[in-house]
C-alpha positions in Angstrom: -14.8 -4.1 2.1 -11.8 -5.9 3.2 -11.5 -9.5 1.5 -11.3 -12.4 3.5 -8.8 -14.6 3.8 -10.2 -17.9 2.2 -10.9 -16.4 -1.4 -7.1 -16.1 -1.3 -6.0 -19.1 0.7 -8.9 -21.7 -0.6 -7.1 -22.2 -3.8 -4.0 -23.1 -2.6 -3.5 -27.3 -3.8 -1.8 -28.7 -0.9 -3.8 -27.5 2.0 -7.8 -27.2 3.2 -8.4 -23.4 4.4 -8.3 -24.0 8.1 -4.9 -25.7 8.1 -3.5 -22.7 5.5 -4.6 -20.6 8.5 -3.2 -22.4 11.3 -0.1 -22.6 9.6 -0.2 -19.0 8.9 -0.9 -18.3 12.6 2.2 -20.6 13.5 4.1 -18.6 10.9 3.2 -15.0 11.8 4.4 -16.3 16.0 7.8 -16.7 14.6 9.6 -13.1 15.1 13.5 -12.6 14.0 15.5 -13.1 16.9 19.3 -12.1 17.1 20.9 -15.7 17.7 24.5 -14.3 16.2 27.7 -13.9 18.3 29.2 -11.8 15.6 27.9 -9.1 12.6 27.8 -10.9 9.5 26.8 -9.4 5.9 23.6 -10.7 6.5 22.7 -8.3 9.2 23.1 -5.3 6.7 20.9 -6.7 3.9 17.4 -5.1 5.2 16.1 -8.8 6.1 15.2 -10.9 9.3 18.7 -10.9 10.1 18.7 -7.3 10.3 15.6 -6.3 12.0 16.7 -8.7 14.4 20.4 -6.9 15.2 18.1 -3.5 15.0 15.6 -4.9 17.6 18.2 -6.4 20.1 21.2 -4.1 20.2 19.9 -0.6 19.0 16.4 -0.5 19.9 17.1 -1.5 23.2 20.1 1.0 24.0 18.4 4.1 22.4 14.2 3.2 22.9 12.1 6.7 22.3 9.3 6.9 21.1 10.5 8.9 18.3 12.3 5.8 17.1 9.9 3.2 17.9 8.3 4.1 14.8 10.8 2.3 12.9 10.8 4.4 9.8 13.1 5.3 7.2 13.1 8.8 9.0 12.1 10.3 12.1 8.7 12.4 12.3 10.0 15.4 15.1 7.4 18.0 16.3 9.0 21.4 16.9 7.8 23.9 20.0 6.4 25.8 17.6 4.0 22.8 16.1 6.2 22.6 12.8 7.2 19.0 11.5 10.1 17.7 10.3 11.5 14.6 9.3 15.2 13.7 9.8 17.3 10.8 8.2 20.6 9.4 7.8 22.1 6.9 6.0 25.4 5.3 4.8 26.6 4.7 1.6 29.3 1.6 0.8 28.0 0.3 -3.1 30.9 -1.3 -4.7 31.6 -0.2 -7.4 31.2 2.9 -7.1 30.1 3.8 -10.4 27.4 1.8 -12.4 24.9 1.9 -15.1 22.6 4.8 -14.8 24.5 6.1 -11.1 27.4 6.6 -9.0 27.6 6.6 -5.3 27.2 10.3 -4.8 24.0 10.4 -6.8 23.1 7.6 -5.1 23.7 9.6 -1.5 21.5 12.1 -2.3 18.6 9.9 -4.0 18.2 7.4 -0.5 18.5 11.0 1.4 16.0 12.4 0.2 13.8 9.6 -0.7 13.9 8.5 3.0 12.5 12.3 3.8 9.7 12.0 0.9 8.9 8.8 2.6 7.7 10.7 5.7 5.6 12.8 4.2 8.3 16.0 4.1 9.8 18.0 1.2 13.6 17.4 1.4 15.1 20.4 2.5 19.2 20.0 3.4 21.8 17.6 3.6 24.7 16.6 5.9 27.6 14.3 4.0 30.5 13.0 6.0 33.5 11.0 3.8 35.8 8.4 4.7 38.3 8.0 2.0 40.8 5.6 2.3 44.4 6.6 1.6 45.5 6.9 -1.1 42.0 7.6 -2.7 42.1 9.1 -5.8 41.6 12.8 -5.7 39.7 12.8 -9.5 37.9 10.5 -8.4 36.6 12.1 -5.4 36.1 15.1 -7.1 33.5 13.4 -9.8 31.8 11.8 -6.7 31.2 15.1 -5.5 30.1 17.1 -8.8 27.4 14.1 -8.5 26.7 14.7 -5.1 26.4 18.3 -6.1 24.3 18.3 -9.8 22.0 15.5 -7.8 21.2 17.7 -4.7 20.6 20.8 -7.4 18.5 18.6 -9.5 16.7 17.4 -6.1 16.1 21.1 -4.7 18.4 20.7 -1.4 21.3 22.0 -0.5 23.9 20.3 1.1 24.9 22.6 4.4 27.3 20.9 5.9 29.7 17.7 6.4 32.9 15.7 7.7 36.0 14.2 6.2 37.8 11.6 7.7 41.0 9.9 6.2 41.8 6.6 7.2 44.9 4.5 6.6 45.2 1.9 3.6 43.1 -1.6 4.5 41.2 0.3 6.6 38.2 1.3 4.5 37.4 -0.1 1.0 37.9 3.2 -0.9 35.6 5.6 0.1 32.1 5.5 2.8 30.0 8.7 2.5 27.4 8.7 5.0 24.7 11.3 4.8 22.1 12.8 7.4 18.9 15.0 6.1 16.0 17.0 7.1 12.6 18.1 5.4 9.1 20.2 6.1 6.2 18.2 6.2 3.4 20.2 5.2 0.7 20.4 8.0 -2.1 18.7 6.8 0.4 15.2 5.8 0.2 12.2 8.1 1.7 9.4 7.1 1.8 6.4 9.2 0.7 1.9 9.4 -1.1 3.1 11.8 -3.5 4.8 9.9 -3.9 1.7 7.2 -7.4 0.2 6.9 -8.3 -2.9 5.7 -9.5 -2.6 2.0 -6.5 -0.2 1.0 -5.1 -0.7 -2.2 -1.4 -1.3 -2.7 0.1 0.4 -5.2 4.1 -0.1 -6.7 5.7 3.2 -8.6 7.2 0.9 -11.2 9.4 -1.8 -12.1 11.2 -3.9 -9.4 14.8 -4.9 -9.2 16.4 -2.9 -11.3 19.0 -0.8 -9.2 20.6 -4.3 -7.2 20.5 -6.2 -10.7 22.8 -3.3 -12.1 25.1 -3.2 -9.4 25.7 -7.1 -9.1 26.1 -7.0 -13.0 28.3 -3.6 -13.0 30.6 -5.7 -10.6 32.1 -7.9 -13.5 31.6 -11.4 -11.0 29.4 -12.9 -13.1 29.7 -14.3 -16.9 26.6 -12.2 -17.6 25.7 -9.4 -19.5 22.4 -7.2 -19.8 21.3 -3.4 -20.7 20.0 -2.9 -17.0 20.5 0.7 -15.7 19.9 1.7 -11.7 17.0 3.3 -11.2 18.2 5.7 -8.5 16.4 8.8 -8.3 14.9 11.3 -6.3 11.4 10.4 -5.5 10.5 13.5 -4.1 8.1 15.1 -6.9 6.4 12.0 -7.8 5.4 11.5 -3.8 4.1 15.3 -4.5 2.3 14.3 -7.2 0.5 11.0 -5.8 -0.3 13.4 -2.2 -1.9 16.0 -4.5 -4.1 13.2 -6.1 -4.8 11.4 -3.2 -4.3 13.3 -0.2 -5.4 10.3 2.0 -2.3 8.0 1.1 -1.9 6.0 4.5 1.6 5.1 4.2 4.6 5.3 2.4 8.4 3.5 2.0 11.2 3.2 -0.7 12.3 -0.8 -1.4 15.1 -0.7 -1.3 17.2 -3.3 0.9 15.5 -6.4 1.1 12.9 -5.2 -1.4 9.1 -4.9 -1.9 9.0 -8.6 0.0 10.5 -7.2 2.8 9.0 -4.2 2.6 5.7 -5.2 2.9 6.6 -7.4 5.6 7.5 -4.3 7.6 4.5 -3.0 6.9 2.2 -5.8 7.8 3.9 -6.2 11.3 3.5 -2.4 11.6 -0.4 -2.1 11.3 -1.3 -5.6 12.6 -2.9 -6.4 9.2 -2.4 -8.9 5.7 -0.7 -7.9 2.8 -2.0 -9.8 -0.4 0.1 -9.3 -3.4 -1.0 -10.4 -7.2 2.0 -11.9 -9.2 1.0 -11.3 -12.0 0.8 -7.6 -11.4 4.0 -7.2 -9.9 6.2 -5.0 -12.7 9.7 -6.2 -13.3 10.9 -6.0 -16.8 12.1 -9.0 -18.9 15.4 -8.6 -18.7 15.3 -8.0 -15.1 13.6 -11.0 -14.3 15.6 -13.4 -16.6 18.9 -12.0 -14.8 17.5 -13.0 -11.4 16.4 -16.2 -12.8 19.6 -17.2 -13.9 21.0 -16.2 -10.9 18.2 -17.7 -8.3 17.4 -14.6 -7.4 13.4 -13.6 -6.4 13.2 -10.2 -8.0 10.7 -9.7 -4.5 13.9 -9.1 -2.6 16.0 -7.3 -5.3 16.7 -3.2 -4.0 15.5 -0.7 -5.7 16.6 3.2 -5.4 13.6 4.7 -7.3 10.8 3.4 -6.5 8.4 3.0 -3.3 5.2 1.3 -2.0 2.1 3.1 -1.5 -1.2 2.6 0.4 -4.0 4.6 -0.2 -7.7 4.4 0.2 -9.6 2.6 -2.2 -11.9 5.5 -3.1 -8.5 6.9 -4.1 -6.6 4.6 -5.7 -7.3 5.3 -9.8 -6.7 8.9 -9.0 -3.3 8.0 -7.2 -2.5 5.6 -10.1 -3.3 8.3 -12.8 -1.1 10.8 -11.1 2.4 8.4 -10.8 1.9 7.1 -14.5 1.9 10.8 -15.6 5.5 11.4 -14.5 8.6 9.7 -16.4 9.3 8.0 -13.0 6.3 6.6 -12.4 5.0 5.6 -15.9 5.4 1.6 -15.2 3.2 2.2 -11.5 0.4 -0.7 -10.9 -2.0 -1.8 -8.4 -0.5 -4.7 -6.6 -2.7 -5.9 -3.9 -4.9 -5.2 -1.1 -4.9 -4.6 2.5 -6.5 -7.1 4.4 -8.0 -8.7 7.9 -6.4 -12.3 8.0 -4.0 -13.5 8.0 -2.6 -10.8 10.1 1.2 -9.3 9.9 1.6 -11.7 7.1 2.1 -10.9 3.3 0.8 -13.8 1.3 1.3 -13.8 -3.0 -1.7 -15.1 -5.2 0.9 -16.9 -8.2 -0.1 -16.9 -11.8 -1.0 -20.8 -11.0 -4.5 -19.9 -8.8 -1.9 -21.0 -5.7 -0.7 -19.0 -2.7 2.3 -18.5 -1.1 3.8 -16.7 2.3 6.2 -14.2 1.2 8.3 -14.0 4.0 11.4 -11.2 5.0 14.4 -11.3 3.3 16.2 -14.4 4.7 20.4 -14.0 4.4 22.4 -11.7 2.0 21.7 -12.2 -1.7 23.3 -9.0 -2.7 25.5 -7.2 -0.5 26.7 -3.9 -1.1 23.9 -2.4 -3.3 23.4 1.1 -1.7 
């Protein structure tokens, strides 16, 4: 049974339920539009900003229906009736090396997380470079033995790849930008399509961590904090949750812009409401007292090792069993529920009894995380 909108909306202290929904209604009729003359960091932070450049420049030059989908990765169907998923990505985190990751670990992780995301089993790798001159060449080479133990640890292989040299100024020490591909088994669909009212909305673990360790790791601010990136490849944990419940709906990785914006996407993608429970949301102390201090909603904060999950309720303490039995899932909760109204709209029951719209990522809190 979906749940309807006023046992979340009627407790809210400012407004009576019908004007909660007409303000919702006025809300949800408000879609990111690219007002910019010129690319700023904002349009790179996985927000409004960029789903409006994606929408009005590269959506309309390339439009398939491949890529209408809007995923992390592309679902292709061979002749033959084989699936595959394909992905690509770009890498620019400054620095390049934090707590608990580098940028050649983290190449690999998005990679093949974007793959698990669509239901395959990663498979191989592409990795172009664009190093800067005068590049360190040790340097280089302990981004690539990360690359490499990451991609062994990960069970791909890296295949094949590009180098490109550029002159000093003209690149900020070294882009690697990576393309993948992956099986998915026959029997996986994953898709907001297939997203029903009454699914249950499950989180792998704690959010934030992976953007608080870069900002930290960058020296800007006068703070310090034992937070580690939790980049990682999510492949065997998706395994695990599709082997528990095999009727997961839909799956995606936070990371730009966050579970907020996440869930956003997802909402807009099925036509349906997201209701999220605060207090269930995992982030961990010192997590949430860095983005505290730095006014920071750990909602939107990147993460590189964890992902959302939908499932069917009838499946949903089988699919939570299964992530909390694997080291990278062992903080996973139940976060909220997919529901009727208010459609394509995510909407956060606080710890008061109050609700609030939790809309996209607006601007560029953290730039340069991934």
């Amino acid at each position: 049974m979906s749940t309807p909108a006023g046992d979340y909306l009627s407790s809210g202290p400012r407004f009576a339920e019908g004007e909660v929904i007409e303000r919702i209604e006025s809300f949800r009729r408000r879609r990111p539009r690219l007002l910019d003359d010129h690319v700023t960091l904002a349009h790179g932070a996985g927000g409004k900003a960029a789903a409006a450049l994606v929408d009005a420049v590269f959506m309309e030059a390339f439009r398939n229906p491949a890529l209408e989908q809007l995923g992390d990765g592309a679902v292709l169907t061979l002749p033959s009736g084989e699936r595959l998923a394909m992905s690509t990505d770009s890498f620019v985190v400054q620095p390049r090396r934090f707590p608990g990751g580098s940028i050649g670990e983290l190449a690999v992780h998005g990679t093949c997380n974007d793959l698990a995301m669509a239901g395959a089993v990663p498979t191989w790798i592409s990795a172009a470079f664009v190093i800067e001159e005068g590049f360190p060449i040790a340097e280089l080479k302990d981004i690539v033995a990360d690359m490499a133990a990451a991609a062994a640890q990960a069970g791909v292989q890296i295949v094949t790849g590009d180098t490109k040299v550029v002159p000093r100024g003209a690149a900020d020490g070294l882009f690697v930008t990576t393309a993948g591909t992956g099986v998915i088994p026959p029997e996986r669909t994953l898709s907001a399509q297939s997203v029903r009212a009454g699914d249950k909305v499950l989180l792998s673990g704690s959010m934030g961590d992976h953007g608080m360790a870069v900002m930290l790791a960058r020296g800007d601010l006068a703070l310090e904090a034992d937070i580690r990136s939790d980049t990682a490849c999510l492949s065997p944990l998706v395994e695990l949750l599709m082997a528990a419940a095999p009727s997961t709906r839909w799956l995606r990785d936070a990371t730009r812009g966050g579970v907020g914006t996440v869930c956003n996407e997802l909402a807009q993608s099925c036509g349906l409401g997201v209701v999220l429970v605060e207090q269930r949301l995992p982030v961990r102390p010192v997590v949430n007292g860095a983005c505290e201090l730095l006014g920071i909603d750990p909602l939107y904060v990147a993460n590189e090792g964890k992902f959302v999950a939908v499932v069917a309720p009838e499946e949903a303490e089988a699919a939570l069993a299964a992530l909390r039995s694997h080291p990278l899932g062992a903080d996973a909760a139940e976060v909220g529920e997919i529901v009727t109204e208010p459609a394509e709209t995510v909407v956060l029951r606080t710890g008061f009894g109050g609700t609030r719209i939790v809309d996209m990522l607006v601007g560029d809190p953290l730039p340069r995380i991934c």
